[in-house]
C-alpha positions in Angstrom: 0.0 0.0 0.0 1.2 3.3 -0.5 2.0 5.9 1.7 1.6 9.3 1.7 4.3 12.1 0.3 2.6 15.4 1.3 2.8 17.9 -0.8 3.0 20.4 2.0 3.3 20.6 5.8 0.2 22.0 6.2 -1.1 18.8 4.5 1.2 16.9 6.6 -0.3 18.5 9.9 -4.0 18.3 8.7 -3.5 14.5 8.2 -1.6 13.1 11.4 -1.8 16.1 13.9 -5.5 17.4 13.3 -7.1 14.2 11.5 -8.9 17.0 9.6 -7.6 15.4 6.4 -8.2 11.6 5.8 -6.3 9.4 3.9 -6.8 6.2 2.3 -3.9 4.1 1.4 -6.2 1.6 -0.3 -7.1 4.1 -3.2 -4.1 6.6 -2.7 -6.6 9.3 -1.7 -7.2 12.2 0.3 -10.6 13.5 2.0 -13.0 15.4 4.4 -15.6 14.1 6.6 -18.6 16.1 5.7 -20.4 16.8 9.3 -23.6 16.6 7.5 -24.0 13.2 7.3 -20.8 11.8 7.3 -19.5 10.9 4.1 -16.1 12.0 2.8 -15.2 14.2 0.0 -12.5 13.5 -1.9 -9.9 16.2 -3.6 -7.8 16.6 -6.3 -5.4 19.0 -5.3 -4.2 20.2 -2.0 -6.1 22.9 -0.4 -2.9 24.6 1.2 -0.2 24.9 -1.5 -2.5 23.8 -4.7 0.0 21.0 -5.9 -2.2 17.8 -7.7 -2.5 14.9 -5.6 -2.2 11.6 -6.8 -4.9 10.0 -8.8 -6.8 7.7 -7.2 -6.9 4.1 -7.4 -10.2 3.4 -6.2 -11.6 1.8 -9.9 -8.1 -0.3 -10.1 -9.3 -1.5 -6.3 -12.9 -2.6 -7.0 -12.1 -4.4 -10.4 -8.9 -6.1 -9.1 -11.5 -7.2 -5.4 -14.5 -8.0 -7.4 -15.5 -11.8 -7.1 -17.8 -13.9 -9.5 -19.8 -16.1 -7.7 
């Protein structure tokens, strides 16, 4: 799984000091909780320094964990 390379320090800080920013090493991604109702919201590009994040792997994930029964 990868890891993540922060762009920033600010993104660096959001992620393991103020869990503001979530990541998921499953799909190389980064997010916000919503406090509406919970779900995340993936980005693009960081919202401190603007640099594009990786792309995310989530589609390569589901078809490469999809079963036939």
């Amino acid at each position: 799984m990868p890891t993540p390379d922060f762009c920033c320090e600010r993104m660096e800080l959001n992620v393991r000091e103020f869990r503001s920013v979530q990541y998921d090493a499953r799909f190389d991604e980064y997010a916000i909780a919503l406090p509406e109702d919970g779900s995340l919201m993936c980005f693009d590009f960081c919202p401190w320094c603007g640099k594009k994040l990786p792309e995310s792997r989530r589609a390569e994930w589901f078809e490469a964990n999809i079963t036939e029964d």
